[in-house]
N, C-alpha and C positions, 0 to 999 in steps of 0.2 A: 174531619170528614167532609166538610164543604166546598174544601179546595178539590179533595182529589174528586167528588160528586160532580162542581166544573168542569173539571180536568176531563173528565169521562164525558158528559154530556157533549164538551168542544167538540172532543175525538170523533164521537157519533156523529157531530154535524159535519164535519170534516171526511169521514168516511162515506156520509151519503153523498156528499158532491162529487166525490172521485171519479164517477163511470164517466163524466163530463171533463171534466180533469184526464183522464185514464186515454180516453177518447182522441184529445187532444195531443196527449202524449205519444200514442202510438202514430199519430198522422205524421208528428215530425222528426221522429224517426224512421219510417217510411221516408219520407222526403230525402231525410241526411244519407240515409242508404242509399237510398237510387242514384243522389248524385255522386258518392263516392265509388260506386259502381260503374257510373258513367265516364267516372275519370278515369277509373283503371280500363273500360273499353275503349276509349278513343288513345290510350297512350300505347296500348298493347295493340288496338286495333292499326296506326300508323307504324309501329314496330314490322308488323306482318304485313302490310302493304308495301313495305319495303321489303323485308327479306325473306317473303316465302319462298317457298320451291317451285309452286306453278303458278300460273295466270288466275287461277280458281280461286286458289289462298288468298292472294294478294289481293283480289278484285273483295273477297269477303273482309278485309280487313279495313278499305278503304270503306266499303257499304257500313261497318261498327263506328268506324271514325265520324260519317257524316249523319248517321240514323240516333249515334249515341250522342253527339253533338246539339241535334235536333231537342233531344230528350231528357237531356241536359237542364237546356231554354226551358221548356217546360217546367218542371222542376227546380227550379231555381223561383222561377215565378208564382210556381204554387209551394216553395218556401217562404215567402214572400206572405203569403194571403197568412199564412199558420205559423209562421212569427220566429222562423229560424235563417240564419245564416247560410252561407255558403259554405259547404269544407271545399280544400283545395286538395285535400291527400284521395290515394285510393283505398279501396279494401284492401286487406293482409291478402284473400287468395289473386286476387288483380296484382300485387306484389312479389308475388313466391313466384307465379306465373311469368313477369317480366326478367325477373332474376333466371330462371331457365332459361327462357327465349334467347336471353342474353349470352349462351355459352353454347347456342345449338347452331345448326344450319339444315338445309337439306329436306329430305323425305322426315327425318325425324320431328324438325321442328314445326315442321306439320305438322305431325301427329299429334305432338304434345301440346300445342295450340287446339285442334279441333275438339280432341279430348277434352282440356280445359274449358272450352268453349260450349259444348252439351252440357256438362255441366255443372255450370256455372248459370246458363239460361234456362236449364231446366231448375234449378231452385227459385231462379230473379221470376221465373212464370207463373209459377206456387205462390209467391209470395205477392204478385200483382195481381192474380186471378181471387186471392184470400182477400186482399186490399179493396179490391171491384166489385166483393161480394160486402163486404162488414164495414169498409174506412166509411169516411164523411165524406162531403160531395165533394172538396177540391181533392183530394186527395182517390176517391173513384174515379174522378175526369181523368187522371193523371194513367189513373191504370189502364182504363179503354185506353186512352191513345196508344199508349206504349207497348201494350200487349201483343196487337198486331207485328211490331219491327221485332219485337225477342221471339216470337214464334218464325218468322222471317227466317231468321238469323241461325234459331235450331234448324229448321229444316234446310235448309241448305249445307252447313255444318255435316247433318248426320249423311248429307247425299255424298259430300266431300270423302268425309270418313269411310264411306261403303264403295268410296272409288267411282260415283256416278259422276 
């Protein structure tokens, strides 16, 4: 019974440190997500800068390219502060997404770009405005700045979509 009484006491100590631990946990994945999300918009966003349908497309895919770029650097460096790496890959839907792109042209590939694009910034919103309100402070800074270009990015998106 002495063992497993340590055993259990460890566990106790070990579960009260967690919310700090927990804390830590979620900042840097936040981080790892953003950047992988970052990748899939600058590799999807130069896709569509190149082969949209209109000047409109293409001018918003080139603005993902250098906004998501931007945001990247950020992100990277407030990886940095919270003790994670860089990924190089993107998200699965930043992937599914490119894989369409890849076989479309036209009025269509618009569409299933802009679509993909509400979103996809309406969850990354959610989840920076969540971030902004609960994370730690590199990881809040990280949210205001960014906040601002993904709401950008929707609004202009939903004006596209609506034919404005």
């Amino acid at each position: 019974m002495p063992r497993f009484l340590a055993a259990t006491l460890a566990l106790a100590a070990a579960l009260s440190a967690a919310p700090g631990h927990a804390e830590a946990e979620r900042a840097s994945f936040f981080v790892i997500d953003a950047i992988k999300a970052d990748n899939g918009a600058i590799a999807n966003g130069a896709l569509v800068a190149q082969r949209g349908s209109t000047a409109a497309v293409r001018e918003l895919g080139a603005t993902l390219v250098r906004d998501h770029t931007a945001s990247k650097a950020e992100a990277i460096a407030a990886g940095s502060q919270v003790g994670v790496g860089t990924p190089t890959e993107m998200t699965a839907p930043a992937r599914h997404l490119q894989r369409q792109l890849l076989r479309l042209s036209g009025p269509e590939f618009d569409r299933v770009f802009l679509k993909a694009l509400i979103k996809d910034h309406r969850k990354a919103i959610a989840k920076f405005e969540e971030q902004r309100r609960s994370g730690e402070a590199v990881t809040r800074k990280l949210a205001e700045d960014v906040l601002p270009h993904l709401s950008q990015h929707l609004q202009v998106a939903l004006s596209l979509q609506s034919g404005g």
